[in-house]
N, C-alpha and C positions, 0 to 999 in steps of 0.2 A: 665355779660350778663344776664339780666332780661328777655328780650323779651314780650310775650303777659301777662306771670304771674307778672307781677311789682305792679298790683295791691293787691296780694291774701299775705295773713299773713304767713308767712314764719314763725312763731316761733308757728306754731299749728302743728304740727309734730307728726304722730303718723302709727306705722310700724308692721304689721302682719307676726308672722314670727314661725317659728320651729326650734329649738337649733339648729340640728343636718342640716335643709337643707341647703345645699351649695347655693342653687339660693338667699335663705335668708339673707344667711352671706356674700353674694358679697353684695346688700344692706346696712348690717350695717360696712361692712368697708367704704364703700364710707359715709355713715353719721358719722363714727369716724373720715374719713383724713380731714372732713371737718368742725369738733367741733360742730354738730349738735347734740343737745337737743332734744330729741322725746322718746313720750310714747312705752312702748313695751308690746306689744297685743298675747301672745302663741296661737297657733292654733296646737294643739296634732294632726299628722296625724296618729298616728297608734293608736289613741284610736277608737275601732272597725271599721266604715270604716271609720272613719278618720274626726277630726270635721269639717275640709275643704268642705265636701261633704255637711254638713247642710243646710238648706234653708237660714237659717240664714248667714252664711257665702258666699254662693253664692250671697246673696243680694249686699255682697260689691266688689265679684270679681267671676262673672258669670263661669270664666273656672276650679274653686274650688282648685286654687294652690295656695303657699305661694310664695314672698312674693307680701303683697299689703302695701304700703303707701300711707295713708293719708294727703296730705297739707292743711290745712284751708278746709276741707268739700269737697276736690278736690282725687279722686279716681285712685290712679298708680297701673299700675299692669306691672309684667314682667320684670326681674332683669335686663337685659342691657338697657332697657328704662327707668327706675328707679334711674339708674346710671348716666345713661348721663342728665338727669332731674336734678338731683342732683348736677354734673358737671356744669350747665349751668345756674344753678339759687342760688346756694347758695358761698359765697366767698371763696379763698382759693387754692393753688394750682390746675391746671387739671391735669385729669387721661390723657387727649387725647395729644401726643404731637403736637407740634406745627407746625412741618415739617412735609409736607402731607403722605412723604414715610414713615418715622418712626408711624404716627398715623395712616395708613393703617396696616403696621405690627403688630400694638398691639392689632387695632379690630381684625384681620386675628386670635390672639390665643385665643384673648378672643371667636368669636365662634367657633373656633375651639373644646374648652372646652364645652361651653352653649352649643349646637349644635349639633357638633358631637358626645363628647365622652357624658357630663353628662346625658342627658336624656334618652340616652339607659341602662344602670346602677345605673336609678333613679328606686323609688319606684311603681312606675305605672307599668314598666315592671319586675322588679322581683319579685313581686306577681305572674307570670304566668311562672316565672323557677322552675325546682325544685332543682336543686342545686344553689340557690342564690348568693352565695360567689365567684364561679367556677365562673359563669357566669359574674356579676360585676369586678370582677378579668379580665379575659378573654380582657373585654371591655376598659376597663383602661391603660391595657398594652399596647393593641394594639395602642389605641391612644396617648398613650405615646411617643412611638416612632416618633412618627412624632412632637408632641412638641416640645420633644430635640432636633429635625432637626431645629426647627425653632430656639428654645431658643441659641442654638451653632452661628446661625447668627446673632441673635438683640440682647443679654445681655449685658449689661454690669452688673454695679451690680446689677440690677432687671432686669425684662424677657426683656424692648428695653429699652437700653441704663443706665443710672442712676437715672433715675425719677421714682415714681411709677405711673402705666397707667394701664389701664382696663382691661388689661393681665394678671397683679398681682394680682385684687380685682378677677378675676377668677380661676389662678391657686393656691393661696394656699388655699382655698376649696376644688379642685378636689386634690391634695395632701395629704389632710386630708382625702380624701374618700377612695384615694389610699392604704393610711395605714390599715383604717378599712377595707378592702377586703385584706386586706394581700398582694400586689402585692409589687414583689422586686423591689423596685428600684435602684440597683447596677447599672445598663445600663443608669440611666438616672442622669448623676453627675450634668448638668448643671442644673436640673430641681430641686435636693439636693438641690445645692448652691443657687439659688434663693430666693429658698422659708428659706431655715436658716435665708437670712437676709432680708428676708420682716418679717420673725417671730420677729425679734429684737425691729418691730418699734411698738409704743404704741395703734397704731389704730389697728393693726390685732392681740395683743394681748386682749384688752377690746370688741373686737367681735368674739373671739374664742366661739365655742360654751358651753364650760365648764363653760364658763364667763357669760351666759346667764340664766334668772331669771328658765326659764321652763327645765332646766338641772337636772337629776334624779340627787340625791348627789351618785351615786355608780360611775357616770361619772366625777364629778369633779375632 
């Protein structure tokens, strides 16, 4: 499905992003499950306030967050808009299933994650905690638990069913984010098992963030 983009160059590809954001790296898994070719553009948010904030970078994405991609001179912003853009116009498997109840459940974790849990234990607001860790921690769990409620009913061997769907391109991000705030995950085995065998497949291995060019080497 092309739709109104059928005209616009698809192999001019080019993706603004931060090793470590999760909104970033749903992004570049949905350009890995989909063998897409694109430039990779770093934007340091914690180099002082952050280069996201510059004049310059708001030029290309007014709300000063990562990620943004570029199609042919065409301006995306916002990772599950980003994703389903992607979905929708480049070949290859979709994220969305096909049967309307199962691709309701898989948007339903994915904002779940976007939504509920990642932004409140995103960088915007723990700048204003002062125990940061506590607090991301805190956030994570909590919505954890209601993940695994849902993960327990739709998995099969990814979060619904056997395919992977825009559940997966968001939970192992926050999984990763899980670890770095230190939260147990002992309570959440379905949410373990998932994400182990979405770590197996090659496109969430080449957009781990380790794997990314703006990666400090203390991190790789």
């Amino acid at each position: 499905y092309m739709g109104s983009v059928s005209v616009v160059d698809m192999s001019k590809v080019a993706l603004y992003s931060y090793f470590r954001s999760s909104c970033s790296w749903r992004v570049r898994i949905a350009l890995e499950l989909k063998g897409v070719q694109y430039e990779y553009n770093a934007v340091n948010l914690i180099n002082g306030a952050g280069d996201q904030t510059t004049d310059e970078y708001k030029a290309i994405n007014p709300m000063a967050v990562v990620p943004s991609l570029v199609v042919d001179g065409q301006v995306l912003t916002q990772s599950l808009s980003i994703v389903e853009f992607i979905n929708e116009t480049f070949p290859g498997a979709s994220f969305l299933p096909e049967n309307p109840l199962l691709r309701a459940r898989a948007r339903a974790i994915a904002d779940a994650i976007a939504c509920d849990i990642q932004p409140v234990q995103n960088l915007r607001v723990l700048r204003h905690q002062a125990d940061r860790n506590a607090w991301a921690n805190r956030v994570i769990t909590e919505g954890f638990i209601g993940i695994e409620r849902l993960l327990v009913q739709s998995a099969g061997r990814y979060s619904v069913g056997d395919e992977v769907s825009i559940a997966d391109i968001c939970l192992v991000p926050q999984v990763y984010n899980a670890r770095r705030f230190n939260v147990d995950l002992t309570p959440f085995p379905t949410i373990v098992r998932v994400e182990a065998a979405l770590n197996e497949l090659a496109a969430f291995q080449a957009s781990h963030p380790s794997r990314q060019p703006d990666c400090p080497p203390d991190l790789k």
